[in-house]
Biopython code that builds the backbone (N, CA, C, O; Angstrom):
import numpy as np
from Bio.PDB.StructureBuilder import StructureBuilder

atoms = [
    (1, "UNK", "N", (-3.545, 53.062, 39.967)),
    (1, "UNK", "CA", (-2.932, 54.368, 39.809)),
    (1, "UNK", "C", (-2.986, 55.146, 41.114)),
    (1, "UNK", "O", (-2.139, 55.938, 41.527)),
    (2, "UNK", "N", (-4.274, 54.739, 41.766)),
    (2, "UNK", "CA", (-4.171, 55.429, 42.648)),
    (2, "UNK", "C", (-2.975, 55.439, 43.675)),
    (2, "UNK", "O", (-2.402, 56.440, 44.104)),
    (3, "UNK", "N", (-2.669, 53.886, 44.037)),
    (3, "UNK", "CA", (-2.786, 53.220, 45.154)),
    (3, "UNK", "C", (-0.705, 54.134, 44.774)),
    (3, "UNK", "O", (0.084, 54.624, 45.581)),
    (4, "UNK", "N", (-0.617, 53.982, 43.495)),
    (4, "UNK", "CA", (1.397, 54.362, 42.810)),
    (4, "UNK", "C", (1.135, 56.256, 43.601)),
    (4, "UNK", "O", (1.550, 56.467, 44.740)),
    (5, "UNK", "N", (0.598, 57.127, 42.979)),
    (5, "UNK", "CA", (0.397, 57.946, 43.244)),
    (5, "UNK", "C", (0.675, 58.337, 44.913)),
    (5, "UNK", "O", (1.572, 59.066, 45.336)),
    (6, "UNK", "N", (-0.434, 57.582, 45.763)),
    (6, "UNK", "CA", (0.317, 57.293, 47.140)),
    (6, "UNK", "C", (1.170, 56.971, 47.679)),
    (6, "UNK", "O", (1.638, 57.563, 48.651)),
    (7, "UNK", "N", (1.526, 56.115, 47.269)),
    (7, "UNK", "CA", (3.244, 55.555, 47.905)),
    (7, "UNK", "C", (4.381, 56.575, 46.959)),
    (7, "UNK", "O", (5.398, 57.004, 47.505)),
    (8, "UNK", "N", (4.247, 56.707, 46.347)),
    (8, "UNK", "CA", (4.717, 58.333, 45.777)),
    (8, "UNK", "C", (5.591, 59.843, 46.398)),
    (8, "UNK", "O", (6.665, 60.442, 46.358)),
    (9, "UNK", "N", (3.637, 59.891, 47.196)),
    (9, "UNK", "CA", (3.362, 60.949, 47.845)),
    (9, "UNK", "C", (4.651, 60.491, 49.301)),
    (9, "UNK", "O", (5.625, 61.124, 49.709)),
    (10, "UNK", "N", (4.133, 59.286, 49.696)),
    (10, "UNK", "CA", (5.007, 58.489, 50.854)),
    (10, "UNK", "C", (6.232, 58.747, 50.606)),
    (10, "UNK", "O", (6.804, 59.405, 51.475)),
    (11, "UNK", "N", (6.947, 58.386, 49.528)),
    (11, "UNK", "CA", (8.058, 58.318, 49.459)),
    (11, "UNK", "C", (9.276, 59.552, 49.303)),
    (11, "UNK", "O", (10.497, 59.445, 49.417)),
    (12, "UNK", "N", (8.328, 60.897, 48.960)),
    (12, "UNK", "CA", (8.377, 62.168, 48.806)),
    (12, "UNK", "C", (8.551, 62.900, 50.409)),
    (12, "UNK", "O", (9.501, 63.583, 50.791)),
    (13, "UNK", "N", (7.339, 62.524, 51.172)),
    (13, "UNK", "CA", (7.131, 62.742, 52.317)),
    (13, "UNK", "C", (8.715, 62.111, 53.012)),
    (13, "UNK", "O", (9.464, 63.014, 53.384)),
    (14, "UNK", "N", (9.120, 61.016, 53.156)),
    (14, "UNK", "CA", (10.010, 60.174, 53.551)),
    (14, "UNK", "C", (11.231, 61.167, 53.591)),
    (14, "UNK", "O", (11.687, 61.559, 54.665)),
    (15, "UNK", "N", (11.883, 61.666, 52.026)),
    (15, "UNK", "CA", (12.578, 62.363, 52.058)),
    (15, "UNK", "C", (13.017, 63.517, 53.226)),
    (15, "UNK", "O", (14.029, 63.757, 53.883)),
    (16, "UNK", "N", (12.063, 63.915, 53.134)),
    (16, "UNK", "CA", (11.957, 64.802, 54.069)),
    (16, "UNK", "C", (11.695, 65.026, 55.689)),
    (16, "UNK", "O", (11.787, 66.022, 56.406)),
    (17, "UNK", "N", (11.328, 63.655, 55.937)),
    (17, "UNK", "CA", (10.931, 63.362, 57.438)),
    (17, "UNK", "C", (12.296, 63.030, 58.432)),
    (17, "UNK", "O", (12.355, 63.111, 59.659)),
    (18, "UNK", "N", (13.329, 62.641, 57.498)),
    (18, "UNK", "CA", (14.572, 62.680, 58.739)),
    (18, "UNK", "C", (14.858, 60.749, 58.841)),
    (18, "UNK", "O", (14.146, 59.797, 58.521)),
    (19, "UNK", "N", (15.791, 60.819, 59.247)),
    (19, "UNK", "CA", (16.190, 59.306, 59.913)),
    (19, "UNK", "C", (15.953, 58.824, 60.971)),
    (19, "UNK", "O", (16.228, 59.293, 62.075)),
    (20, "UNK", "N", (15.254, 57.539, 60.645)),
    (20, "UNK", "CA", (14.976, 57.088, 62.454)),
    (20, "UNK", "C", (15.501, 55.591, 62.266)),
    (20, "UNK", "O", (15.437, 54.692, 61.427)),
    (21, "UNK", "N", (16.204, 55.901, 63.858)),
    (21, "UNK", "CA", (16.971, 54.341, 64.467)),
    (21, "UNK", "C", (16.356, 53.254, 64.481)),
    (21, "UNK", "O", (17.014, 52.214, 64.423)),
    (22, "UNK", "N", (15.108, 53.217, 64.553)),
    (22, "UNK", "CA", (14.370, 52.161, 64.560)),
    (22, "UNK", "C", (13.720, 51.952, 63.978)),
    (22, "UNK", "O", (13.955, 51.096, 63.125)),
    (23, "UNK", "N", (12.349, 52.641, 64.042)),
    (23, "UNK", "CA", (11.026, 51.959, 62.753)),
    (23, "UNK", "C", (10.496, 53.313, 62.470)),
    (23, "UNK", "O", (10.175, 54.191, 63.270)),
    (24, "UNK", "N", (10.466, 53.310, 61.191)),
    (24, "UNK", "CA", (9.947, 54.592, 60.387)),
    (24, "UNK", "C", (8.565, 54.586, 60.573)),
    (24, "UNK", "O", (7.895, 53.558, 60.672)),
    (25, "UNK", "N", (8.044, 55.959, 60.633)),
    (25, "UNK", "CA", (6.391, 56.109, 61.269)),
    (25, "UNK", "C", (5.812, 55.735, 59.605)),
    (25, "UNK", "O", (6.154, 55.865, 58.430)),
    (26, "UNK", "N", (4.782, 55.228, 60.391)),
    (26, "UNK", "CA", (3.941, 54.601, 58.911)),
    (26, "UNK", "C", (2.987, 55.784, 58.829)),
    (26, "UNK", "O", (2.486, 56.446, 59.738)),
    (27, "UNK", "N", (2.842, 55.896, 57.295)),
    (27, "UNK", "CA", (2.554, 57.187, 56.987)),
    (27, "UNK", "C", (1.217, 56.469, 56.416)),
    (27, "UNK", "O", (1.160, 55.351, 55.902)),
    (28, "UNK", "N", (0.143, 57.395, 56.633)),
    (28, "UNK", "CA", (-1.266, 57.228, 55.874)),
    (28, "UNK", "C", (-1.880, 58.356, 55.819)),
    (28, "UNK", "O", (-1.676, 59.040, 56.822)),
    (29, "UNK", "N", (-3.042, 59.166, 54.484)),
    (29, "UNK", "CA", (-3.611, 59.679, 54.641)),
    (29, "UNK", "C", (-3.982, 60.600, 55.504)),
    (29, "UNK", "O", (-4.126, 61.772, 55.157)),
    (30, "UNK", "N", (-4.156, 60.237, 56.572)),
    (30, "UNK", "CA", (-4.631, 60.909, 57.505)),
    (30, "UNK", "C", (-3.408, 61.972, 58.686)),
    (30, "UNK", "O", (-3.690, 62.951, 59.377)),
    (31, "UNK", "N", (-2.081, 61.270, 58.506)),
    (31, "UNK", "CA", (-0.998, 61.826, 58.942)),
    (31, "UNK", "C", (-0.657, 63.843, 58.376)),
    (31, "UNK", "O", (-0.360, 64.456, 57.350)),
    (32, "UNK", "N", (-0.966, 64.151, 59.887)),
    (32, "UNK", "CA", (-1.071, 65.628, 59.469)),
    (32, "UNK", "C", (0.806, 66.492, 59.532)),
    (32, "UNK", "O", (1.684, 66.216, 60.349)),
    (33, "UNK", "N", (0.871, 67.278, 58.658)),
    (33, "UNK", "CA", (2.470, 66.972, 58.428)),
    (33, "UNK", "C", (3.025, 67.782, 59.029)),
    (33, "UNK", "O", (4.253, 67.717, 59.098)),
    (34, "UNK", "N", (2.051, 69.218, 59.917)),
    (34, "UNK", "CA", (2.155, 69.762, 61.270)),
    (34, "UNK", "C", (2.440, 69.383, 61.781)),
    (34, "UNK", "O", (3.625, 69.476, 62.101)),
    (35, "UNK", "N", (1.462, 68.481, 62.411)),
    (35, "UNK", "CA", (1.427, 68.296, 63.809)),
    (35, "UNK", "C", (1.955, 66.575, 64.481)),
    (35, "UNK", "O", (2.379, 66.274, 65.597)),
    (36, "UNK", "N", (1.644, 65.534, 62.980)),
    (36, "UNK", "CA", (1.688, 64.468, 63.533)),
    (36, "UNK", "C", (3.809, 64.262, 62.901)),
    (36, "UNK", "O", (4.738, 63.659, 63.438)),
    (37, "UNK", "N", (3.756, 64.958, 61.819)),
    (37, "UNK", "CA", (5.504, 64.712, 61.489)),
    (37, "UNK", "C", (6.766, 65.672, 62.009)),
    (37, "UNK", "O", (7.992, 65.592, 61.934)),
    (38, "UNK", "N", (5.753, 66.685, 62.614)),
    (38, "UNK", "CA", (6.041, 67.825, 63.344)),
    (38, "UNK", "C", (7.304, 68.760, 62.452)),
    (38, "UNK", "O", (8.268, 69.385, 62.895)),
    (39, "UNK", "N", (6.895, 68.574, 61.226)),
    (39, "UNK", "CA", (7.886, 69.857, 60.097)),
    (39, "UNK", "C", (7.931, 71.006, 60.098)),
    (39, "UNK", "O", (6.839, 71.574, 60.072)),
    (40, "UNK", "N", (9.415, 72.025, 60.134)),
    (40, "UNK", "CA", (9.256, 73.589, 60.889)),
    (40, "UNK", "C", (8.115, 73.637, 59.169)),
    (40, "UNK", "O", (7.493, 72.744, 58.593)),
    (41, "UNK", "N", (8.323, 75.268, 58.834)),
    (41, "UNK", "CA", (7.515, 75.848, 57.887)),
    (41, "UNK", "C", (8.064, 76.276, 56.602)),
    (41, "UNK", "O", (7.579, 76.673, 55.543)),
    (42, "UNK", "N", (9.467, 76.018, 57.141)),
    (42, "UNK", "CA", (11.191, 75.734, 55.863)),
    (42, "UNK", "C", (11.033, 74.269, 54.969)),
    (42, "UNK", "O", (11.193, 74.021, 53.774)),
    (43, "UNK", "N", (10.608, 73.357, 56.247)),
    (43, "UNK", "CA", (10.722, 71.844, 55.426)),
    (43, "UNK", "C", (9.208, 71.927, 54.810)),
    (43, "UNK", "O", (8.967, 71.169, 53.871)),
    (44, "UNK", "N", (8.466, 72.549, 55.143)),
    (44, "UNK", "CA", (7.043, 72.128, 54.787)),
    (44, "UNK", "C", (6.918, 72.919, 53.189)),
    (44, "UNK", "O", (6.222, 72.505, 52.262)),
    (45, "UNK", "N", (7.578, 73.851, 53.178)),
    (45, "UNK", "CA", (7.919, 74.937, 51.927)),
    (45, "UNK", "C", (8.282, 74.401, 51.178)),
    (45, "UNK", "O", (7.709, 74.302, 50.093)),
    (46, "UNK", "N", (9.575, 73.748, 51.520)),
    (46, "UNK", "CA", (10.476, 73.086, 50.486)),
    (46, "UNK", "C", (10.187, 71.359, 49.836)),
    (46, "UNK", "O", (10.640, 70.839, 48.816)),
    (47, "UNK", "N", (8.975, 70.623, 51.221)),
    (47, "UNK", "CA", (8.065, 69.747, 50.444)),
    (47, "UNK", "C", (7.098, 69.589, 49.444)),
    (47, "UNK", "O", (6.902, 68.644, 48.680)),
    (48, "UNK", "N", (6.221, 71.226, 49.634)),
    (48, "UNK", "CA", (5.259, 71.493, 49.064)),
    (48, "UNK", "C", (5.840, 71.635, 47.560)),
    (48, "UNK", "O", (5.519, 70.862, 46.658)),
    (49, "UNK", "N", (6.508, 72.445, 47.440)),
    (49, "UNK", "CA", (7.327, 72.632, 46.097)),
    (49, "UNK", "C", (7.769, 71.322, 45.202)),
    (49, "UNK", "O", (7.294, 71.002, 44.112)),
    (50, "UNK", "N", (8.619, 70.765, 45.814)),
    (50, "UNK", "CA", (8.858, 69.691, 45.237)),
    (50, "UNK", "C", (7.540, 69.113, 44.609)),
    (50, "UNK", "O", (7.422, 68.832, 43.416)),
    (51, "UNK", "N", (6.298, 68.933, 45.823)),
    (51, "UNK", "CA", (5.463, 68.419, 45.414)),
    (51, "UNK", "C", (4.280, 68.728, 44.200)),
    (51, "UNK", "O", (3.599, 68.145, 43.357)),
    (52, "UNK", "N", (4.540, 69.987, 44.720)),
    (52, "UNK", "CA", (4.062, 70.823, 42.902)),
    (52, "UNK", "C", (4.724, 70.727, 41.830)),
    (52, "UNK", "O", (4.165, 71.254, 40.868)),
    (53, "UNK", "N", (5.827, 70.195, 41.603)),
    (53, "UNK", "CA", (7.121, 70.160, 40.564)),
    (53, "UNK", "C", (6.728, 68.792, 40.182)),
    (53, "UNK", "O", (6.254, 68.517, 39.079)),
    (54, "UNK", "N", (7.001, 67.694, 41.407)),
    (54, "UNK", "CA", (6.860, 66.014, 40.518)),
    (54, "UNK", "C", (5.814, 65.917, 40.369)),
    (54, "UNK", "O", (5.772, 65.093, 39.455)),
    (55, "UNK", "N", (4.450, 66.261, 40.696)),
    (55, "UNK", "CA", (3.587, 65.806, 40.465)),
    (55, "UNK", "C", (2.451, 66.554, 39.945)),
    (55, "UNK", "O", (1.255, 66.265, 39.968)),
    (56, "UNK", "N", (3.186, 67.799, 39.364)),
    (56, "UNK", "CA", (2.822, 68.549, 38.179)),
    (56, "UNK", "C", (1.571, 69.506, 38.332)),
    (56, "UNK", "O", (0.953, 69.959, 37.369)),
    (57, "UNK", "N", (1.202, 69.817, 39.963)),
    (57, "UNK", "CA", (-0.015, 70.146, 40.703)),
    (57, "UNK", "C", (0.144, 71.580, 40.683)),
    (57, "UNK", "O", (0.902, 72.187, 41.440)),
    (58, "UNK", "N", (-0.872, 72.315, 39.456)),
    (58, "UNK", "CA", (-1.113, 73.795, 39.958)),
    (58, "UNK", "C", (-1.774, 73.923, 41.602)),
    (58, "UNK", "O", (-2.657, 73.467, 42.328)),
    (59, "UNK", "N", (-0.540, 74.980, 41.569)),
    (59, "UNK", "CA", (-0.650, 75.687, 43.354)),
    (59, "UNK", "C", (-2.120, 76.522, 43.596)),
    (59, "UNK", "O", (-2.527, 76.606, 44.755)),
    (60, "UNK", "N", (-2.877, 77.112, 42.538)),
    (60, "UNK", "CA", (-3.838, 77.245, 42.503)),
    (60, "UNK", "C", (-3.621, 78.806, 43.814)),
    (60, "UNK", "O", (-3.069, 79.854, 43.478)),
    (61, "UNK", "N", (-4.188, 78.561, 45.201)),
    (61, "UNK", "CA", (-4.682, 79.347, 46.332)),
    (61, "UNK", "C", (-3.590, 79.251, 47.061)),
    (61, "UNK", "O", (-3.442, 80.115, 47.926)),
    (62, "UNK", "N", (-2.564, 78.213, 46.916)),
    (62, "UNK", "CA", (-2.115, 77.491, 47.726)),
    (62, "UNK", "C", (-0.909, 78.339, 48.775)),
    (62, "UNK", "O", (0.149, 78.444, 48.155)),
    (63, "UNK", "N", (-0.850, 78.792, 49.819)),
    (63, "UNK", "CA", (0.255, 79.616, 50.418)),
    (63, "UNK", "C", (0.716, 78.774, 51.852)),
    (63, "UNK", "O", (-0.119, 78.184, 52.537)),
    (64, "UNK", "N", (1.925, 78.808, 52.130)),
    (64, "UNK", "CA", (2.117, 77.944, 53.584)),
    (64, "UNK", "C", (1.765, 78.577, 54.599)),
    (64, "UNK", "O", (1.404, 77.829, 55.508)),
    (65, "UNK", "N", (1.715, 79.704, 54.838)),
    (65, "UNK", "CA", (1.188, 80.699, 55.740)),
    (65, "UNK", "C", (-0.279, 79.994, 55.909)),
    (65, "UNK", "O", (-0.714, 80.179, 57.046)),
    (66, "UNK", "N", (-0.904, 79.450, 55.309)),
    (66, "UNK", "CA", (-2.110, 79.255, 55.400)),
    (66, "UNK", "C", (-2.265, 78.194, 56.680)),
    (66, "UNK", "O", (-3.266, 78.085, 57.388)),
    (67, "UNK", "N", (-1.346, 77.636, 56.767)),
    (67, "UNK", "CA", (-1.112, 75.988, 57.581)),
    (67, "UNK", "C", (0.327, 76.390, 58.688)),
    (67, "UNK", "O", (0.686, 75.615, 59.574)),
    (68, "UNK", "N", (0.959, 77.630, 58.432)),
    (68, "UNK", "CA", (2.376, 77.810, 59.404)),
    (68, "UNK", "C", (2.448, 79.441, 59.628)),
    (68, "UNK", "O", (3.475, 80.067, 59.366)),
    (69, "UNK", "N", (1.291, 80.048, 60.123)),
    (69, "UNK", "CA", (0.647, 81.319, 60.254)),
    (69, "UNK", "C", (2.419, 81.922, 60.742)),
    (69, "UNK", "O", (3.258, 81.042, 60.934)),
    (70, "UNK", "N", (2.765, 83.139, 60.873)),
    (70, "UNK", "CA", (3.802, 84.123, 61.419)),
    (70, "UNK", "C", (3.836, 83.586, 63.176)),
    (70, "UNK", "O", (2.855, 83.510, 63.915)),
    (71, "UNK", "N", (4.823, 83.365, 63.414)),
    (71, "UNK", "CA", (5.325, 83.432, 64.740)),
    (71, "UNK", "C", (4.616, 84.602, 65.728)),
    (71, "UNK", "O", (4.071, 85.248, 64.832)),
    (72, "UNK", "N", (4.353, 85.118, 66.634)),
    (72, "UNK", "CA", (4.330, 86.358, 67.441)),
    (72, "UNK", "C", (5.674, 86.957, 67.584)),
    (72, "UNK", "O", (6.521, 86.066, 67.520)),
    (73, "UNK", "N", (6.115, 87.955, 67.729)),
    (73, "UNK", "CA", (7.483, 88.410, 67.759)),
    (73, "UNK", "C", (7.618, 88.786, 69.161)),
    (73, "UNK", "O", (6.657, 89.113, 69.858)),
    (74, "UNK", "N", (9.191, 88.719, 69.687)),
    (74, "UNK", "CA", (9.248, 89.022, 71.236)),
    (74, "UNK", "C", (8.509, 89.851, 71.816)),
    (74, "UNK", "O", (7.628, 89.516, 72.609)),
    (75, "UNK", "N", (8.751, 90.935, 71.523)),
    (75, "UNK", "CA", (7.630, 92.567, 72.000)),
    (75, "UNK", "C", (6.436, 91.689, 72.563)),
    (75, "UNK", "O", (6.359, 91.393, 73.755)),
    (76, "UNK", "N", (5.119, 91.132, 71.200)),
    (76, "UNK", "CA", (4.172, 90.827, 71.449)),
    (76, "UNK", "C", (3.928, 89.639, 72.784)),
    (76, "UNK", "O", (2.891, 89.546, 73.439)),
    (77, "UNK", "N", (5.268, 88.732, 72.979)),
    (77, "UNK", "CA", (4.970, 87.834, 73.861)),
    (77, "UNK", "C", (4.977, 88.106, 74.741)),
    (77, "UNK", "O", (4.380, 87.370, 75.527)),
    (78, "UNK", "N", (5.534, 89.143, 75.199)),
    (78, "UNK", "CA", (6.424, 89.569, 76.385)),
    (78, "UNK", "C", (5.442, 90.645, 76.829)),
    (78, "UNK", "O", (5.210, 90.691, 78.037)),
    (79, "UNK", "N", (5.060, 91.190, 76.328)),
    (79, "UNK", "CA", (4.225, 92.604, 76.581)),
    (79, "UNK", "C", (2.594, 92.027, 77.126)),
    (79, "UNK", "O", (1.828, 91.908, 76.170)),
    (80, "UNK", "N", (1.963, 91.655, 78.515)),
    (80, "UNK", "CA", (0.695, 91.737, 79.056)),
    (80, "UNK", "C", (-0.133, 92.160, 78.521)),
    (80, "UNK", "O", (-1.222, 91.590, 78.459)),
    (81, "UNK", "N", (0.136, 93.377, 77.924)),
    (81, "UNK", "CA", (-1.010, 94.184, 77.371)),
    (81, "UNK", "C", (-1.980, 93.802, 76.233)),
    (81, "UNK", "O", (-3.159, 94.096, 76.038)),
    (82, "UNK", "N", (-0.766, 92.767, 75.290)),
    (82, "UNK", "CA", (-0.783, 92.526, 74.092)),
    (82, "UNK", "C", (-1.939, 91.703, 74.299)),
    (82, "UNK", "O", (-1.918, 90.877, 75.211)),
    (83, "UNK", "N", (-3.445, 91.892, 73.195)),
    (83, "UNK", "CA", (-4.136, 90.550, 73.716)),
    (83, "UNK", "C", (-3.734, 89.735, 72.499)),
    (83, "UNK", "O", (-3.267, 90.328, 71.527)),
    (84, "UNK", "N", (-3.894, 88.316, 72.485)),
    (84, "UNK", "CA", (-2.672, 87.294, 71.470)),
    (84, "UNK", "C", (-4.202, 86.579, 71.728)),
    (84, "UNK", "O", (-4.762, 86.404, 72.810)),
    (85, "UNK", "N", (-4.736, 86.191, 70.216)),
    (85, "UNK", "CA", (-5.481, 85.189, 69.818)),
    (85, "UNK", "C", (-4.515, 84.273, 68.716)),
    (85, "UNK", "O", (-3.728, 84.537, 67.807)),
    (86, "UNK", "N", (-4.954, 83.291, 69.231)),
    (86, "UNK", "CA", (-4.263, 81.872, 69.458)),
    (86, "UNK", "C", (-5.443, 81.275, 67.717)),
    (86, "UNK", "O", (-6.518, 80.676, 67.699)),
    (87, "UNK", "N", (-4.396, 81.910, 66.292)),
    (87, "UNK", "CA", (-4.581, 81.344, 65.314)),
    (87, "UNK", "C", (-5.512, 79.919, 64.955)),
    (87, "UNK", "O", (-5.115, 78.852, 65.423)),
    (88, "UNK", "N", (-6.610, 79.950, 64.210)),
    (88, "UNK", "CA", (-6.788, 78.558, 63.867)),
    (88, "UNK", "C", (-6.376, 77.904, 62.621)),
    (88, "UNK", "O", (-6.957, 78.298, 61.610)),
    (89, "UNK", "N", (-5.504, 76.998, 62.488)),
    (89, "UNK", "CA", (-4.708, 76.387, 61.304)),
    (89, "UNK", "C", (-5.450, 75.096, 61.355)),
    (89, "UNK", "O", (-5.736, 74.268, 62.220)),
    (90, "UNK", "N", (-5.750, 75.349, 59.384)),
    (90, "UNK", "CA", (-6.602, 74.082, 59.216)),
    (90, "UNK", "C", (-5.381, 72.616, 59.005)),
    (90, "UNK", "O", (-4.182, 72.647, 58.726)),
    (91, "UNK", "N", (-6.120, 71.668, 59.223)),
    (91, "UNK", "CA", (-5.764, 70.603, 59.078)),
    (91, "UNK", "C", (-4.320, 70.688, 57.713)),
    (91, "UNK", "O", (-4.099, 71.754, 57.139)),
    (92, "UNK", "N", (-3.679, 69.689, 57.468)),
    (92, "UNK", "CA", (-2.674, 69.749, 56.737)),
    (92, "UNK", "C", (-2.197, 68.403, 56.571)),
    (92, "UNK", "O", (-1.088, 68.156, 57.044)),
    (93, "UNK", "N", (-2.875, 67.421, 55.947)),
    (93, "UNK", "CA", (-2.330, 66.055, 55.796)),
    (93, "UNK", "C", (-1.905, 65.337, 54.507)),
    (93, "UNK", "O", (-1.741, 65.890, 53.419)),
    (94, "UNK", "N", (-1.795, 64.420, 54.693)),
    (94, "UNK", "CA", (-1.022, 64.048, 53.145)),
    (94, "UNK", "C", (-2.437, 63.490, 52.775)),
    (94, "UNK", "O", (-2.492, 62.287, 52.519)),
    (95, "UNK", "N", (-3.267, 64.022, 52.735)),
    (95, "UNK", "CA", (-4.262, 62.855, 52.339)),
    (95, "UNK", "C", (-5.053, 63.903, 51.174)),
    (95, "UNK", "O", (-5.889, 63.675, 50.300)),
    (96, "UNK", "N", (-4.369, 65.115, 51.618)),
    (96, "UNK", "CA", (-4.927, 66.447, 51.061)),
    (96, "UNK", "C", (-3.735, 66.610, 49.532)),
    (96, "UNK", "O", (-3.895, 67.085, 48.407)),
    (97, "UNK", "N", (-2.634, 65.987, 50.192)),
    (97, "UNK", "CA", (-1.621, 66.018, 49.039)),
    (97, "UNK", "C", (-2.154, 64.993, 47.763)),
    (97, "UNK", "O", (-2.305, 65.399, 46.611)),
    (98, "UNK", "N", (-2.354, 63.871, 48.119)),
    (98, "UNK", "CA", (-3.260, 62.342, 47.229)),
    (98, "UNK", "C", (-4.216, 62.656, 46.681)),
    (98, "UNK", "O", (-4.406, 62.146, 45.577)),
    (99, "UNK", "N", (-5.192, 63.599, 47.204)),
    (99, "UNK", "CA", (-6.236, 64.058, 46.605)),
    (99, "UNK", "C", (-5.577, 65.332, 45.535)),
    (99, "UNK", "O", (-5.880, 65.333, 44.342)),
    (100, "UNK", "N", (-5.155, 65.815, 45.807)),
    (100, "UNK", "CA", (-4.675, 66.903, 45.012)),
    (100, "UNK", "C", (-4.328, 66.672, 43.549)),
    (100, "UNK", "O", (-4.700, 67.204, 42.502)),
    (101, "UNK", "N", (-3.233, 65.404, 43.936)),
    (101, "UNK", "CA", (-2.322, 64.806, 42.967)),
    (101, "UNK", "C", (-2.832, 64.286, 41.717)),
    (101, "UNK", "O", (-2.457, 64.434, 40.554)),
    (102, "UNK", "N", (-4.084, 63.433, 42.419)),
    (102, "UNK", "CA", (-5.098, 62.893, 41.614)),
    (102, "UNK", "C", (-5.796, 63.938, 40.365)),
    (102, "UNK", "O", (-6.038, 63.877, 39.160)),
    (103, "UNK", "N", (-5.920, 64.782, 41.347)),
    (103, "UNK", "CA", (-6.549, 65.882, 40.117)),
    (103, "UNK", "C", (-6.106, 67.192, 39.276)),
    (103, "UNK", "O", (-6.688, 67.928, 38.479)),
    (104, "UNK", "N", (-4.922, 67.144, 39.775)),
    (104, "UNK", "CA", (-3.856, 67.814, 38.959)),
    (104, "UNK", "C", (-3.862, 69.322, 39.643)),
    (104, "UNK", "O", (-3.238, 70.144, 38.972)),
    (105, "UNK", "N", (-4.349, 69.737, 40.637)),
    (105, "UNK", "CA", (-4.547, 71.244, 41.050)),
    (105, "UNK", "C", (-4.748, 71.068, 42.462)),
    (105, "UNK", "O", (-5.353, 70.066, 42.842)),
    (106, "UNK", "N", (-4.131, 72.278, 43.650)),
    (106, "UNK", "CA", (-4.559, 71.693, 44.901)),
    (106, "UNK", "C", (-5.760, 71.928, 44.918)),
    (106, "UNK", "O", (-6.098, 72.627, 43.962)),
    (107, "UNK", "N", (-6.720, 71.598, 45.716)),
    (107, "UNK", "CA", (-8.219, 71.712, 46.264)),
    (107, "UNK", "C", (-8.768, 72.022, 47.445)),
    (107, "UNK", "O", (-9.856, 71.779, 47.968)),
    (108, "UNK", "N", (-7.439, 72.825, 47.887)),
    (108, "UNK", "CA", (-8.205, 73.176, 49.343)),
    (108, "UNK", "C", (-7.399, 74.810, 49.506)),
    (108, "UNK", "O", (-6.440, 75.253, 48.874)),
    (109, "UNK", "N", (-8.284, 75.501, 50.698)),
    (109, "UNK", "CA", (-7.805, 77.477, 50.345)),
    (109, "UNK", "C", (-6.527, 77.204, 51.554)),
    (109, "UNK", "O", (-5.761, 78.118, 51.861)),
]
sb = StructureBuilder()
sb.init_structure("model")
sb.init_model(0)
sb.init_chain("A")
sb.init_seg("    ")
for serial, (resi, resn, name, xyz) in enumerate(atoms, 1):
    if name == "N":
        sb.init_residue(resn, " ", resi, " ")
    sb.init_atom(name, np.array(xyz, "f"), 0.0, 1.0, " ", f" {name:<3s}", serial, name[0])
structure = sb.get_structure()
């Protein structure tokens, strides 16, 4: 069950990752969907959802902001004055999605 559940999650993920000419990135666990599939915060929205829908996972805490914090807006970039601390965004992998899935609710803030 587990192992369906994962390739699942894979195949969900897939959807959404785009077409490639050559060899599709092999997806595992540990693939963070930031940084390693590099998804704006539109596709990551519109994965998450889905993924709460097929696989029936109360959202619980769950917000994308949490993992795709607000942009800085021009003013702030542009302006010296501005002091700009540089957000820490936790991890975000499918491995967090598998675990989730498994237990019917997400599990992480």
């Amino acid at each position: 069950m587990t192992d369906e559940i994962e390739q699942r999650i894979y195949e969900l993920v897939r959807r959404y990752d785009g077409v490639y000419l050559f060899k599709q990135k092999t997806l595992t666990p540990q693939i963070d969907i930031d940084s390693d599939l590099n998804f704006e915060r539109e596709e990551a929205a519109a994965l998450m959802d889905e993924f709460f829908n097929e696989f029936s996972v109360e959202r619980g805490e769950f917000v994308i902001e949490t993992y795709y914090p607000a942009e800085p807006s021009l003013v702030q970039i542009l302006n010296p004055f501005t002091k700009r601390d540089v957000p820490v965004v936790p991890d975000f992998t499918l491995g967090m999605l598998i675990e989730s899935a498994k237990v019917g609710r997400w599990l992480y803030e």
